[in-house]
C-alpha positions as CSV (number, residue, x, y, z in Angstrom):
1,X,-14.9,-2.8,-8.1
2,X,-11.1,-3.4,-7.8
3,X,-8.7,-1.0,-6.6
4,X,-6.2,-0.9,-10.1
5,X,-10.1,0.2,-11.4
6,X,-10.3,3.4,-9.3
7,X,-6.5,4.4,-8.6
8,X,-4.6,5.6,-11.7
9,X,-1.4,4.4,-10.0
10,X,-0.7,1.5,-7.1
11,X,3.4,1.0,-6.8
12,X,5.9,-0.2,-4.4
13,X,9.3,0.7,-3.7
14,X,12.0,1.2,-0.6
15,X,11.6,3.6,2.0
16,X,15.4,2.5,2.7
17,X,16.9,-1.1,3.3
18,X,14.4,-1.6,6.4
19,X,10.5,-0.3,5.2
20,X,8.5,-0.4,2.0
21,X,6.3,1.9,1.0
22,X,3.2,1.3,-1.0
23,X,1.8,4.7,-3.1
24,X,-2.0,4.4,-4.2
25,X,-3.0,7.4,-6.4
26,X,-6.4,8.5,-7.9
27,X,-7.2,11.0,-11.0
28,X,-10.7,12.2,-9.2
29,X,-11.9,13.3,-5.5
30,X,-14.8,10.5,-5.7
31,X,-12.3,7.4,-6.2
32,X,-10.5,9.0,-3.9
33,X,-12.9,9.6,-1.0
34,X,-14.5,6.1,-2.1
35,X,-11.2,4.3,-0.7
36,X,-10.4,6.2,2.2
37,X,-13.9,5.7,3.3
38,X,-13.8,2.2,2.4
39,X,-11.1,1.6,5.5
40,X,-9.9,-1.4,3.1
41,X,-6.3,0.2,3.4
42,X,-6.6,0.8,7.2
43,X,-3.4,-0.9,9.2
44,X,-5.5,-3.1,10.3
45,X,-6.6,-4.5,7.0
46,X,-3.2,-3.7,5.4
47,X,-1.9,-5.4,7.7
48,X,-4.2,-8.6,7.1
49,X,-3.7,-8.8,3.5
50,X,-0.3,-8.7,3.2
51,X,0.0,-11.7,6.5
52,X,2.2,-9.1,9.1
53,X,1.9,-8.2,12.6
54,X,-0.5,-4.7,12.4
55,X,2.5,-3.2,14.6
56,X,4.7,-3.7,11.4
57,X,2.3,-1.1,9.8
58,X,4.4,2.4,10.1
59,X,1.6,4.3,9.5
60,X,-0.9,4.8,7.1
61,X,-1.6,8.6,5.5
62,X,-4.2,9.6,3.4
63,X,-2.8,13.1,1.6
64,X,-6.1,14.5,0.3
65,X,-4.7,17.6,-1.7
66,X,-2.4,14.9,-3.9
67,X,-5.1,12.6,-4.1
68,X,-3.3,9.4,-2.7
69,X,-2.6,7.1,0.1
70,X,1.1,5.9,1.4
71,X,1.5,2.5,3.4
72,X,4.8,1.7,5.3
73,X,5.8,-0.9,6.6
74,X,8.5,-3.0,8.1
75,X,10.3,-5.2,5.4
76,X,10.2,-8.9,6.4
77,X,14.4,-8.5,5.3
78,X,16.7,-5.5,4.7
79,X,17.0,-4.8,1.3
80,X,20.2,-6.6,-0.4
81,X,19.4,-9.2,2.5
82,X,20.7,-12.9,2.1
83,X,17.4,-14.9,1.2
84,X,15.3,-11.5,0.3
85,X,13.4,-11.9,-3.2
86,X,13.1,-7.9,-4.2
87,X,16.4,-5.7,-3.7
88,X,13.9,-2.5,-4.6
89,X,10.8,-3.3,-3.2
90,X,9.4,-3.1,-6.7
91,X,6.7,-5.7,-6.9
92,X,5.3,-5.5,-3.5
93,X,2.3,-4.0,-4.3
94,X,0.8,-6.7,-6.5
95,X,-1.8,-8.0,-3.8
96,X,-3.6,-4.7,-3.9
97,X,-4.4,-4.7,-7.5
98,X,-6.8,-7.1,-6.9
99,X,-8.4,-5.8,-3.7
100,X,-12.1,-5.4,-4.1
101,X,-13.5,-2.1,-2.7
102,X,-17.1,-2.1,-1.8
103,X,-19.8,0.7,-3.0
């Protein structure tokens, strides 16, 4: 099963002109609990799918009573940078949509 088939909402957007932030929210405790325990959004692995250093990995927090998971990162550019693709940080998010999470 895919990730955008268990979270309710997966966006991107600034955490100022130097991080991203990446939200992944679920509806229910068991799609929930079926991701963190998956470790597919680990900084290790976060840090694999989207091609960075794991150091560029802020952190990674898993907010049980809101039912979600926040990535941050380093951008690769300040936002507004010469040469950077996505002022707000926006469309980011699009390789976890596809991320296969395993039973």
């Amino acid at each position: 099963m895919k990730l955008s088939d268990l979270a309710t909402v997966i966006r991107s957007k600034n955490a100022g002109p130097f991080e991203l932030t990446f939200d992944v929210l679920f509806a229910t405790y068991d799609n929930f609990e079926r991701v963190v325990k998956s470790e597919v959004l680990s900084a290790n692995k976060f840090a694999s799918l989207f091609r960075i250093p794991v150091s560029d990995v802020i952190s990674v927090v898993e907010f049980e009573p809101a039912l979600a998971i926040k990535v941050t990162i380093k951008r690769a550019r300040s936002s507004g940078a010469f040469g950077e693709t996505d002022v707000y940080g926006a469309q980011q998010h699009a390789p976890l949509l596809s991320l296969e999470i395993p039973d």
